[in-house]
C-alpha positions as a Markdown table, in Angstrom:
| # | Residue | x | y | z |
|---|---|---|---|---|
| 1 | Unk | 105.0 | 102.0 | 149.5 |
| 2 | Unk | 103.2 | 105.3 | 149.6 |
| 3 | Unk | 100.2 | 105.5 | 151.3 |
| 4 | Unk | 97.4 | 107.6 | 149.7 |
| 5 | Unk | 95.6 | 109.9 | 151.5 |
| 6 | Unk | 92.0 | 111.6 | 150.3 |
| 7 | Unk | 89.6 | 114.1 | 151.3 |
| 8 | Unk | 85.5 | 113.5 | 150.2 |
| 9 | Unk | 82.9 | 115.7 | 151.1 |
| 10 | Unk | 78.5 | 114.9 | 150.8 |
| 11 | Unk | 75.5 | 116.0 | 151.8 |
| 12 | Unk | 73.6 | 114.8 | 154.7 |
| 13 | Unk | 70.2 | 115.7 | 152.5 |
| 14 | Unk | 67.9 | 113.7 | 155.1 |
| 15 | Unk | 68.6 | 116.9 | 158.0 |
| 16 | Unk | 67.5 | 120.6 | 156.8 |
| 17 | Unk | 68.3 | 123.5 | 158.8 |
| 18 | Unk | 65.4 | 126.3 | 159.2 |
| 19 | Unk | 66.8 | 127.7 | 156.3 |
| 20 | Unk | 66.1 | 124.9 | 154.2 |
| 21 | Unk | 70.0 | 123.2 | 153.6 |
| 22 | Unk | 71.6 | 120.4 | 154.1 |
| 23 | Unk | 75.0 | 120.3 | 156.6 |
| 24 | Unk | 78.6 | 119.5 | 154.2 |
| 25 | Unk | 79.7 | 116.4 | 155.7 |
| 26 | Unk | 84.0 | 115.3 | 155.3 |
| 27 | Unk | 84.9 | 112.2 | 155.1 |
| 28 | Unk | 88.8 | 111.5 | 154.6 |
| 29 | Unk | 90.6 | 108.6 | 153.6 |
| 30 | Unk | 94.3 | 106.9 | 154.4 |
| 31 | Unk | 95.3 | 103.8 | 152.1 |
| 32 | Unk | 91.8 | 101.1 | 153.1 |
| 33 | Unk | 90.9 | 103.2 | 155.9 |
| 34 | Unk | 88.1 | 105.4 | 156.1 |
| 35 | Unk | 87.0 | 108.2 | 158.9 |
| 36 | Unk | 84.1 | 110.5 | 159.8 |
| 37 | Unk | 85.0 | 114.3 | 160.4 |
| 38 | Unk | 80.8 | 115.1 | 160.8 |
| 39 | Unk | 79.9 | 118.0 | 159.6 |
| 40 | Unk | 81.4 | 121.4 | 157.8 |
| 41 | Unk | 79.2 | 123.5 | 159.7 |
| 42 | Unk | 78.7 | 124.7 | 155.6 |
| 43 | Unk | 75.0 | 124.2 | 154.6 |
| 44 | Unk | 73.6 | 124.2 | 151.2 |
| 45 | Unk | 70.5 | 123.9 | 148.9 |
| 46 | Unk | 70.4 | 120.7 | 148.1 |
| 47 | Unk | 69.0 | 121.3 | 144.6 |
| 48 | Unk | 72.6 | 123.9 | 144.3 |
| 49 | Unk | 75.3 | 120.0 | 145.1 |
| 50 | Unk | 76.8 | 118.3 | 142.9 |
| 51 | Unk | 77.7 | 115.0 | 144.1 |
| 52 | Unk | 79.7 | 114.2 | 141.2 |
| 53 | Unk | 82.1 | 117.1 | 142.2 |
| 54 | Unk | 81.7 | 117.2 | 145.9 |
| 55 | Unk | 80.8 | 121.1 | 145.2 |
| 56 | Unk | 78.2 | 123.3 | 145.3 |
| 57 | Unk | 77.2 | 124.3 | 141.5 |
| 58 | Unk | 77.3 | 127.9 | 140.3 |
| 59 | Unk | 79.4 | 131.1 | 140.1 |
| 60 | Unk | 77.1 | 132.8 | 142.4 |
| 61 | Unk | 79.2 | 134.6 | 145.7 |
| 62 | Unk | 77.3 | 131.6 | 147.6 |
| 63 | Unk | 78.5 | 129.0 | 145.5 |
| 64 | Unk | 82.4 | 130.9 | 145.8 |
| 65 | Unk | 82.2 | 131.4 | 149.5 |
| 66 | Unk | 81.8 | 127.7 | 149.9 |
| 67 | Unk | 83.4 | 126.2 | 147.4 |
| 68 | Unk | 86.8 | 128.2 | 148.8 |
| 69 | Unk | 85.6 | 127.2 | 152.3 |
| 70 | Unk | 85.6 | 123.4 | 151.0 |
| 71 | Unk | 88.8 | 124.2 | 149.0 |
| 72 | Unk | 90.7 | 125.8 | 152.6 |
| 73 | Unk | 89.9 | 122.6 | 154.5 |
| 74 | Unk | 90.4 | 120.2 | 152.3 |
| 75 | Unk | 94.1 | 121.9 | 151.8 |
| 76 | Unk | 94.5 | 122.2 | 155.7 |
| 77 | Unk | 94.0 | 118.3 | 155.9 |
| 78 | Unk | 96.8 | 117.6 | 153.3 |
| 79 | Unk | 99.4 | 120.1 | 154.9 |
| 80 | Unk | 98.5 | 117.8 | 158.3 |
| 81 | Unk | 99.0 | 114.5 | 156.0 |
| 82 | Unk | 102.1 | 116.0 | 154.6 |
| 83 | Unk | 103.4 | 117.2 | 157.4 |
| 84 | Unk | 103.3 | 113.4 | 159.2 |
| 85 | Unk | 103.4 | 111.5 | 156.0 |
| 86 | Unk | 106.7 | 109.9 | 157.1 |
| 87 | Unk | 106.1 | 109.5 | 160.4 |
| 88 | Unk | 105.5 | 106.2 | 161.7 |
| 89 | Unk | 102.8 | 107.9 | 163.9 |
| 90 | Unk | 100.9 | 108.9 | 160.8 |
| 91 | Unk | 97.1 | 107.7 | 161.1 |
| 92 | Unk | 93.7 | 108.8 | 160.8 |
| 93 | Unk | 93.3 | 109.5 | 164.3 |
| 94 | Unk | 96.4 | 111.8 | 164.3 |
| 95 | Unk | 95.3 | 114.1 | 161.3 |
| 96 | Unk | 92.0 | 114.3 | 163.2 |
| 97 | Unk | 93.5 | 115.2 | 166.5 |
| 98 | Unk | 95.7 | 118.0 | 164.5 |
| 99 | Unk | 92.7 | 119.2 | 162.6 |
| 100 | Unk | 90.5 | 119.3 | 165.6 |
| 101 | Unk | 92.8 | 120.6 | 167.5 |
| 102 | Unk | 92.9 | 118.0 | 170.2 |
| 103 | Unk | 96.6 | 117.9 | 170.6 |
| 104 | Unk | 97.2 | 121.5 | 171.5 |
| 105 | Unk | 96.2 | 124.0 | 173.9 |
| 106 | Unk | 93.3 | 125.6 | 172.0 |
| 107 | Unk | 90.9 | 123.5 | 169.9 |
| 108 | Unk | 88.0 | 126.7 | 169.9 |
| 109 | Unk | 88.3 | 130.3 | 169.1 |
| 110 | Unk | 86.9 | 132.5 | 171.5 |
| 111 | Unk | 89.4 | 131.5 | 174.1 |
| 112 | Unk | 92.4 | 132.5 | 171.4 |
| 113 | Unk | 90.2 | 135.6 | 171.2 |
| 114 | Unk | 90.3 | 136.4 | 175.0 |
| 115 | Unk | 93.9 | 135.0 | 175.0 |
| 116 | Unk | 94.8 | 138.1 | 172.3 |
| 117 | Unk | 92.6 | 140.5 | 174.0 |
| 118 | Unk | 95.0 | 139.6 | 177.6 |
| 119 | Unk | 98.1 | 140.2 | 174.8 |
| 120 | Unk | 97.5 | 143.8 | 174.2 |
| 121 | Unk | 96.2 | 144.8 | 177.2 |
| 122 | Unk | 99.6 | 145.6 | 178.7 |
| 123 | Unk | 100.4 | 147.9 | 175.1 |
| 124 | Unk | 97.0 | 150.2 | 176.3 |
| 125 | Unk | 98.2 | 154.0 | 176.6 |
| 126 | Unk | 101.3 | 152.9 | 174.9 |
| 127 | Unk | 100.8 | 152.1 | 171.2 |
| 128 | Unk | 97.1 | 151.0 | 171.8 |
| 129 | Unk | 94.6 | 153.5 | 172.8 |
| 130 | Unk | 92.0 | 152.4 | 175.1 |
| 131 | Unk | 89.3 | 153.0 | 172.1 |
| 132 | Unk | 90.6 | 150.6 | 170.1 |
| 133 | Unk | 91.3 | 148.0 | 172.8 |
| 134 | Unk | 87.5 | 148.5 | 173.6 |
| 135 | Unk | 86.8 | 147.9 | 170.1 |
| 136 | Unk | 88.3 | 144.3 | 170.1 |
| 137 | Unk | 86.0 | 143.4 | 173.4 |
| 138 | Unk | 82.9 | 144.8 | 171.1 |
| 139 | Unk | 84.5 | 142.7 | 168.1 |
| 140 | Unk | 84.0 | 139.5 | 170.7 |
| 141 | Unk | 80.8 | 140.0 | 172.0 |
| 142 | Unk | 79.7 | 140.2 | 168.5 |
| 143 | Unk | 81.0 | 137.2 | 167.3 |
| 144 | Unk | 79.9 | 135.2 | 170.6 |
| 145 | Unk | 76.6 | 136.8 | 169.9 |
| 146 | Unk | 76.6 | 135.5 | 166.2 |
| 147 | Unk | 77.8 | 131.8 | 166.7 |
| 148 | Unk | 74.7 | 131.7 | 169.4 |
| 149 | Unk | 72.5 | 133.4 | 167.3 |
| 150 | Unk | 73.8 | 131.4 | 163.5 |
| 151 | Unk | 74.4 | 127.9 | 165.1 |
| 152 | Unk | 73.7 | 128.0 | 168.3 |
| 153 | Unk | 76.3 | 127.7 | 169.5 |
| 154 | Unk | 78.8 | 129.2 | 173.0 |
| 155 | Unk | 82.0 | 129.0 | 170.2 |
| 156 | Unk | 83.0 | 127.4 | 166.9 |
| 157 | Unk | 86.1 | 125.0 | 166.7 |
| 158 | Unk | 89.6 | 126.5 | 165.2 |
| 159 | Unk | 89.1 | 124.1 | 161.8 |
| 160 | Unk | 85.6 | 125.9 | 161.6 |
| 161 | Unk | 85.9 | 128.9 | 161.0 |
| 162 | Unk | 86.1 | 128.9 | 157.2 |
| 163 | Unk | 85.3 | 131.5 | 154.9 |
| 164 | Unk | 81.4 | 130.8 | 155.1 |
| 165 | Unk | 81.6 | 131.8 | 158.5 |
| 166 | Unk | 83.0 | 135.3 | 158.0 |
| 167 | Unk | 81.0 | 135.7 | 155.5 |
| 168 | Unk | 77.8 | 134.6 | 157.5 |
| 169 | Unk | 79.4 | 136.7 | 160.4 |
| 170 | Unk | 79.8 | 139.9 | 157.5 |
| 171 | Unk | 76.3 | 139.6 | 156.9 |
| 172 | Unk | 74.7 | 139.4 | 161.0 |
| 173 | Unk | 76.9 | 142.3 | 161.2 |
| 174 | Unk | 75.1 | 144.9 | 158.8 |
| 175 | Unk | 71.6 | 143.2 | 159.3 |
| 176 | Unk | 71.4 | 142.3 | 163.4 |
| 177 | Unk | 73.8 | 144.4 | 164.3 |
| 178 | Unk | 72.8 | 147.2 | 162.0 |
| 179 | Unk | 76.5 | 148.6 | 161.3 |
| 180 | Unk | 77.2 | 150.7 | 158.2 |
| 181 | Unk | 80.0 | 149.4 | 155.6 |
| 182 | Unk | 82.8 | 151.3 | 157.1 |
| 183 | Unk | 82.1 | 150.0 | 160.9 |
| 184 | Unk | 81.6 | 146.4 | 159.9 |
| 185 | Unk | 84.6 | 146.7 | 157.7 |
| 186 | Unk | 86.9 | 147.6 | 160.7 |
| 187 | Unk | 84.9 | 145.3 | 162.7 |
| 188 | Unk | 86.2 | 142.1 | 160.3 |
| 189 | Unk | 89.7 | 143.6 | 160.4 |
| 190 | Unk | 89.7 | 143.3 | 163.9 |
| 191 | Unk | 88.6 | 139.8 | 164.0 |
| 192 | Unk | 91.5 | 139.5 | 161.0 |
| 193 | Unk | 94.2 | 140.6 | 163.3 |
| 194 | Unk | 93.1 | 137.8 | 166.1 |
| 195 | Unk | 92.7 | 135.1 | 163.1 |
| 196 | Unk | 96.3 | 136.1 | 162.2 |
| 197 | Unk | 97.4 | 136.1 | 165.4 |
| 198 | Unk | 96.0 | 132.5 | 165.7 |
| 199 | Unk | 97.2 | 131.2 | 162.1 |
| 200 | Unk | 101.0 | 132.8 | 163.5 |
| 201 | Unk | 100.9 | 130.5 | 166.3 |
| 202 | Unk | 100.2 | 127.1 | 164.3 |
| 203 | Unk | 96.8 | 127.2 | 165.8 |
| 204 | Unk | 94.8 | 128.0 | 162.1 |
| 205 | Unk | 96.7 | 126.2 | 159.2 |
| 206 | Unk | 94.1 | 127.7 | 156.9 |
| 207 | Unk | 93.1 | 131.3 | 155.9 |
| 208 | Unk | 89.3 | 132.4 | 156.5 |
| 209 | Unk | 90.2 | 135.8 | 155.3 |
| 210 | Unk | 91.7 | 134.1 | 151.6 |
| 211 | Unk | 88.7 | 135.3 | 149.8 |
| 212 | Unk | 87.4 | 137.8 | 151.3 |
| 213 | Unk | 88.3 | 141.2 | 150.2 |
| 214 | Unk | 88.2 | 144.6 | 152.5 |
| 215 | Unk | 87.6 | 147.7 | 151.8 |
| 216 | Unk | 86.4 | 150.9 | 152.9 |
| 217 | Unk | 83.5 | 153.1 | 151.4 |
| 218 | Unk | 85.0 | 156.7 | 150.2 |
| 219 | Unk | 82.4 | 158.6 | 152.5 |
| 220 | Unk | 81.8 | 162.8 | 152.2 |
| 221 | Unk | 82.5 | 164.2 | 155.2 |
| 222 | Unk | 79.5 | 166.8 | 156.5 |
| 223 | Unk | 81.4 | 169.9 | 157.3 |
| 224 | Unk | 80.2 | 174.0 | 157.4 |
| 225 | Unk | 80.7 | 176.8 | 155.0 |
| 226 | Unk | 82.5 | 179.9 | 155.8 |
| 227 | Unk | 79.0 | 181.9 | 155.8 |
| 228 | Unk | 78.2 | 179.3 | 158.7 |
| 229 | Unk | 81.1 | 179.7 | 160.8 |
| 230 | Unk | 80.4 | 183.0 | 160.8 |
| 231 | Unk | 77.4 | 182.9 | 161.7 |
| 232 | Unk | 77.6 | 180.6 | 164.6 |
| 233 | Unk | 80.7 | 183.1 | 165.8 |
| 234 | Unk | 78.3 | 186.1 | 165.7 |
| 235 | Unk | 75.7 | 184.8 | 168.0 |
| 236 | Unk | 76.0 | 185.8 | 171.3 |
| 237 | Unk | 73.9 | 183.5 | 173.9 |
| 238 | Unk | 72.7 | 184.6 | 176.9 |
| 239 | Unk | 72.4 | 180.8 | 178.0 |
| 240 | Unk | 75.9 | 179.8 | 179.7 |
| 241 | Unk | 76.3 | 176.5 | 178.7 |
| 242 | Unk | 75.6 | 177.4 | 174.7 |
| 243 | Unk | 78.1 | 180.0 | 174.7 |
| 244 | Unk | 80.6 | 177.8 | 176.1 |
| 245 | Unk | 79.7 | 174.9 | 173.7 |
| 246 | Unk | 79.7 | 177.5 | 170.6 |
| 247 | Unk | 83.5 | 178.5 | 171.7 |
| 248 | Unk | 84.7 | 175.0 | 172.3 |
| 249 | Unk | 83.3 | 174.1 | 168.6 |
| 250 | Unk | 84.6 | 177.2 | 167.2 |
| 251 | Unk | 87.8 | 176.3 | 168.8 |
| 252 | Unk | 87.9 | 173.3 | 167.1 |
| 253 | Unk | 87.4 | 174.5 | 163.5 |
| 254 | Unk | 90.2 | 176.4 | 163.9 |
| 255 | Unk | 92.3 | 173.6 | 165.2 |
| 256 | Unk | 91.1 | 170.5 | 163.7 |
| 257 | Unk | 90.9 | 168.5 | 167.3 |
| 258 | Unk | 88.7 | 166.2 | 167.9 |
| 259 | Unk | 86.3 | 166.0 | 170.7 |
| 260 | Unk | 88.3 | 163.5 | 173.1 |
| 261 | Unk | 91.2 | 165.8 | 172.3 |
| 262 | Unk | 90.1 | 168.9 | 173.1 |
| 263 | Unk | 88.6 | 167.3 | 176.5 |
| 264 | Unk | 92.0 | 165.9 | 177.5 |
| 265 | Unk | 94.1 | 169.6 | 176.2 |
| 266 | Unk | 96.0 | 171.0 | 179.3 |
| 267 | Unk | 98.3 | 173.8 | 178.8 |
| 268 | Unk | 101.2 | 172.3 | 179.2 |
| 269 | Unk | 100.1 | 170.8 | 175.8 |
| 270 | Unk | 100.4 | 174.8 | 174.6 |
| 271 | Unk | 104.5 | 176.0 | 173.9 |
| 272 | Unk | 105.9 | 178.5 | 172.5 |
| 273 | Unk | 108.0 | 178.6 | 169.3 |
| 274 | Unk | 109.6 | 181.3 | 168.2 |
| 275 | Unk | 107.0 | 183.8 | 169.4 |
| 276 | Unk | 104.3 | 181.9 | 168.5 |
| 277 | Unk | 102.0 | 179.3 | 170.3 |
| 278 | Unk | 101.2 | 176.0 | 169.1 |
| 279 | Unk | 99.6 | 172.6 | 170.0 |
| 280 | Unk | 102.4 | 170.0 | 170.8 |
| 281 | Unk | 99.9 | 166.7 | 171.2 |
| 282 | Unk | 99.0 | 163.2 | 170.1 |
| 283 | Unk | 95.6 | 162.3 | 168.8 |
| 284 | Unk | 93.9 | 159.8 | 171.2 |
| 285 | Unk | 92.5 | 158.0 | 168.5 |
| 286 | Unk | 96.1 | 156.6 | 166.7 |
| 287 | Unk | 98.7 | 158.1 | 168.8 |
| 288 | Unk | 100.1 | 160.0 | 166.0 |
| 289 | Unk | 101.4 | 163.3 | 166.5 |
| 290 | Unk | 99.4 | 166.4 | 165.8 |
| 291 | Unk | 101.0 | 170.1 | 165.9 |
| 292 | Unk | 99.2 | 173.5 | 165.2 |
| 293 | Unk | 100.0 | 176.6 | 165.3 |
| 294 | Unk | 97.3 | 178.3 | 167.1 |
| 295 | Unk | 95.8 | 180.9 | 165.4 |
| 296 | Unk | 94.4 | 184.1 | 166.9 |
| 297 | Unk | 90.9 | 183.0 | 167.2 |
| 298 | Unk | 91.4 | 179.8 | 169.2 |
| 299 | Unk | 94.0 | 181.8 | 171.6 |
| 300 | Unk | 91.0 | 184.2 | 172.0 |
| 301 | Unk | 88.9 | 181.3 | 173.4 |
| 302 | Unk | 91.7 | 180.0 | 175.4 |
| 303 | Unk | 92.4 | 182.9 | 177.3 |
| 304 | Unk | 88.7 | 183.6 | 177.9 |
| 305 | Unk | 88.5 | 180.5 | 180.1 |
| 306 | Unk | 91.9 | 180.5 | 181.3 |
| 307 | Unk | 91.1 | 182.3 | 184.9 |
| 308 | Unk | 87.9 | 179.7 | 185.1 |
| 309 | Unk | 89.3 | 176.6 | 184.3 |
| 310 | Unk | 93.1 | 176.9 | 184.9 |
| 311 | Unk | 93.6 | 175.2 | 188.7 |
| 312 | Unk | 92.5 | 172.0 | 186.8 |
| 313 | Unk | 94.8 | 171.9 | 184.5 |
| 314 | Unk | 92.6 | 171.4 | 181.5 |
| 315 | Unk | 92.1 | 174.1 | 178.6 |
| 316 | Unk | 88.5 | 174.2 | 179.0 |
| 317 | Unk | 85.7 | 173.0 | 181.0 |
| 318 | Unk | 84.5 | 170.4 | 179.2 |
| 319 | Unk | 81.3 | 167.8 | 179.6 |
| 320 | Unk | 80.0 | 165.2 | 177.5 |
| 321 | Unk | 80.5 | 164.4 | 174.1 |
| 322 | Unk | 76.5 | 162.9 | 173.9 |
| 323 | Unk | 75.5 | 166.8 | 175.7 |
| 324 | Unk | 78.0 | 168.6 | 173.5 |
| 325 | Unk | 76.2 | 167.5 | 170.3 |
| 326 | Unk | 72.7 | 168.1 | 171.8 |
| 327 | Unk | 73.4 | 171.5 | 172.7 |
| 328 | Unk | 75.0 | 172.1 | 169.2 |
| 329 | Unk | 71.7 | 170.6 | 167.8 |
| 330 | Unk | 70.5 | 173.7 | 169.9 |
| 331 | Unk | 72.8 | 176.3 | 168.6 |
| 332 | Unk | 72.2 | 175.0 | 164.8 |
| 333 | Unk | 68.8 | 175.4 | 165.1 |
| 334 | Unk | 68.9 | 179.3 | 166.6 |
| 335 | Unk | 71.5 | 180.2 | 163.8 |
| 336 | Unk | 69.4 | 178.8 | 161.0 |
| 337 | Unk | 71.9 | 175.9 | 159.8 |
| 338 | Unk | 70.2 | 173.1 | 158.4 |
| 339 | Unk | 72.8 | 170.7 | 158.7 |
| 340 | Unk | 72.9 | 167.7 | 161.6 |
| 341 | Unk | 75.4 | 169.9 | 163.7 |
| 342 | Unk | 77.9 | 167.6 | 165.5 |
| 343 | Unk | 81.2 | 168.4 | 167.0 |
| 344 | Unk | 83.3 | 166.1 | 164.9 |
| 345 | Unk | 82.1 | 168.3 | 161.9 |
| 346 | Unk | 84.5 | 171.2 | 163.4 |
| 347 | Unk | 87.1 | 169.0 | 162.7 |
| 348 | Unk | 85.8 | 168.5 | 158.8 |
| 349 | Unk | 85.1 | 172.1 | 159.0 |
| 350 | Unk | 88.7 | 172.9 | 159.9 |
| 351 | Unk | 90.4 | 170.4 | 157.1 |
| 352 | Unk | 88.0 | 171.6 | 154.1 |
| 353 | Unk | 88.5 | 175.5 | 155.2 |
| 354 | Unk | 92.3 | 174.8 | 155.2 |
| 355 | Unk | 92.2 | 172.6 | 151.7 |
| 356 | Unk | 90.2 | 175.4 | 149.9 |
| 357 | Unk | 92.5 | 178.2 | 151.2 |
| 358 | Unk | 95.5 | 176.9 | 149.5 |
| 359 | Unk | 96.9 | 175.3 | 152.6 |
| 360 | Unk | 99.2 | 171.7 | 151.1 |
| 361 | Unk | 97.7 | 168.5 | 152.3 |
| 362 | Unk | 100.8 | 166.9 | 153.8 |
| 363 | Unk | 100.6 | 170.3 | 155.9 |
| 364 | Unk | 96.5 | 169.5 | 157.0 |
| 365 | Unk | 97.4 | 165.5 | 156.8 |
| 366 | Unk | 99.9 | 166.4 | 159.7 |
| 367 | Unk | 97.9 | 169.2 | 161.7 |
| 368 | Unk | 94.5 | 166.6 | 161.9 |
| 369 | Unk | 97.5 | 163.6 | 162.7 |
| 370 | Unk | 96.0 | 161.1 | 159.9 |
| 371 | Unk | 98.2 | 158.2 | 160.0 |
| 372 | Unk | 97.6 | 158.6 | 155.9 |
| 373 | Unk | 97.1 | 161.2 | 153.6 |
| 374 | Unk | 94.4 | 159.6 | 151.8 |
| 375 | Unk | 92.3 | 160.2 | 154.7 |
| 376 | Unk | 93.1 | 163.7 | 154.4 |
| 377 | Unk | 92.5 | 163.5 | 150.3 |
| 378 | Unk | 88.9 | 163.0 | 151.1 |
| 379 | Unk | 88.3 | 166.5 | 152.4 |
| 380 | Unk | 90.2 | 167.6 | 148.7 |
| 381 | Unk | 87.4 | 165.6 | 146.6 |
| 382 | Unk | 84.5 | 168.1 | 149.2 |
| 383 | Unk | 86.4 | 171.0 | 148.0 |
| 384 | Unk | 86.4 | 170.0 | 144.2 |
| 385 | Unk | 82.4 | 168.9 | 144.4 |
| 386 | Unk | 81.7 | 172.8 | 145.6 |
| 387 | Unk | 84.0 | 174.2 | 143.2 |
| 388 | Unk | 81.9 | 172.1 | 140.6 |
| 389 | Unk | 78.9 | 173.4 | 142.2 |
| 390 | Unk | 80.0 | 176.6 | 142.3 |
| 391 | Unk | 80.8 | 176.6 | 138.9 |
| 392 | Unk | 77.5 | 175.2 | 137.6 |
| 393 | Unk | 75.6 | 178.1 | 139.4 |
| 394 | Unk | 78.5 | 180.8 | 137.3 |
| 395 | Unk | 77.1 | 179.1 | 134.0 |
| 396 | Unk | 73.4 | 179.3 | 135.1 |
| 397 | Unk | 74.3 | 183.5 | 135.7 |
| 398 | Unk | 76.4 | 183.8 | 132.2 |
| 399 | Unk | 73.8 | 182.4 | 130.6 |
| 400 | Unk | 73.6 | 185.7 | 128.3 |
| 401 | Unk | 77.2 | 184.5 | 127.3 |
| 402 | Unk | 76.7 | 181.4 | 125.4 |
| 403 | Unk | 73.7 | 182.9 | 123.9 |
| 404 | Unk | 75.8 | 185.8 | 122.3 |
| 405 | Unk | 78.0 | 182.7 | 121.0 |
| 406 | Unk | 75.4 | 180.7 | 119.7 |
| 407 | Unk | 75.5 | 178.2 | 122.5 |
């Protein structure tokens, strides 16, 4: 005879937590047997359970973040049930062992998390840059900091971490941590990938990630004008260290590389194809290639340090990103541009200047090295808002027009 196997879930409404809910207790159930799991670590208003459905009422995102975190563990215990169902070994005490994660190597998450970080260590420099290996030790810290700071608690067993938890995690993110969209976005893909990672290795049977959609905010890129450029190019500063930060930037909206780019250029980086010089290079960031052809302007700037900075190899004689930008603040200010001057806005600079002069966006996409062109597409939606702008001011000034017309 088959032996029936059931999953119950109630409230434990005599404990509160300081925000005033009650802990989602599991209770499961094979044939007359009955066993304890403790709690969900999912809390809820009392006055939002219904304990004739075991759920939490609404169709709030609350009431669907646990409900689907109820649903994903409740599912994870049947595929354990399943999984033994014929197996003489099959008892409540073995589906808790599996569930807790008792019978394997990792029963918490953290150390999977470390175990992933030591997993792509050896790939650094090779298809991993050292930015976005840094990124997954930021990624753990944060989470570490979370589960003390949410349940305090050191780390949060594998059959814990449900969709409540990401989404608890989401939310400590852009309020403790203070990160825009776009950050804490990349920040829950990175915590994704080592979830993945987990749930590829039978250590997850469940999906935190199931209802939880990402996605990235379309975000206008600050960049300069022509008029600007100029500007900044005719200004001649008697103060060494602005001049030199004024070429490097100019340099840059000519070329399109970014800061870390331009610090690591050495001329063998610079070759010659058929009579003309070009960069041959990979962005730091993604690896991806990125050629240009250098244009006459940033060969001017090359060959005015070339005598100063040549026995080191590098292009130019370059110092701090966090000093680059102040000094631009600097330059912004004694050129009359408004605008929060930073060097990765040469880069912007250099893809809308390209767009807007005809130049094809698979040709920028691969000059800049996006890894997508719809990275590159955001620099054509800045060009269309100034031609709109532009536009709007050509009807304020043919105003006469539409009276003529009637209009």
């Amino acid at each position: 005879m088959k032996t029936t196997f059931k999953v119950s879930y109630y409230l434990r409404s005599n404990y509160e937590n300081k925000e005033g809910k009650s802990p989602v207790m599991l209770r499961m159930y094979l044939g007359g047997e009955m066993a304890n799991l403790g709690s969900t670590k999912i809390f809820v208003d009392k006055s939002k359970w219904s304990n004739k459905t075991s759920r939490m009422i609404g169709r709030t995102a609350e009431a669907l973040s646990v409900n689907a975190s109820i649903d994903a563990l409740t599912t994870t215990l049947m595929q354990i049930y399943r999984k033994y169902e014929t197996s003489e070994s099959l008892s409540l005490d073995l589906i808790r062992s599996v569930f807790l994660g008792t019978d394997k190597e990792f029963t918490t998450f953290l150390p999977v998390f470390d175990k992933y970080i030591d997993s792509i260590t050896q790939q650094v420099g090779k298809t991993l840059t050292k930015g976005t290996f840094y990124k997954y030790k930021v990624v753990r810290q944060n989470f570490q900091s979370f589960l003390q700071a949410k349940y305090h608690r050191r780390d949060i067993g594998l059959s814990e971490l449900t969709s409540a938890v990401v989404q608890d995690f989401e939310l400590y993110l852009t309020s403790v941590v203070g990160g825009v969209h776009n950050t804490t976005t990349k920040k829950l893909r990175n915590l994704k990938t080592v979830v993945n990672y987990a749930r590829n290795r039978g250590l997850i049977m469940h999906d935190p990630f199931a209802n939880h959609k990402l996605h990235y905010e379309l975000v206008d890129r600050g960049y300069l004008t022509e008029e600007e450029v100029l500007r900044i190019m005719k200004k001649h500063f008697d103060i060494e260290r602005l001049e030199l930060v004024k070429n490097i930037f100019i340099f840059s909206c000519f070329t399109g590389l970014a800061y870390i780019d331009v610090y690591n250029l050495t001329y063998d980086k610079i070759v010659t194809v058929e009579d003309r010089q070009w960069l041959i290079t990979k962005r730091y960031k993604t690896s991806v290639d990125e050629n240009v052809m250098l244009l006459d302007i940033p060969l001017a700037i090359i060959r005015k340090y070339y005598d100063i900075n040549r026995k080191g190899g590098k292009v130019f004689p370059m110092m701090s990103n966090q000093r680059i930008n102040s000094y631009l603040k600097e330059i912004a200010d004694l050129c009359g541009i408004k605008k929060n001057l930073t060097f990765h806005m040469a880069r912007h600079t250099f893809a809308t200047m390209s767009i807007s002069k005809g130049v094809p966006m698979e040709s920028v996409s691969k000059m800049l090295g996006h890894t997508n062109i719809r990275i590159t597409q955001i620099y054509a939606r800045i060009t269309n808002k100034k031609v709109e702008h532009d536009m709007e001011q050509l009807a304020d000034k043919l105003g006469k027009f539409n009276k003529a017309m009637g209009i």
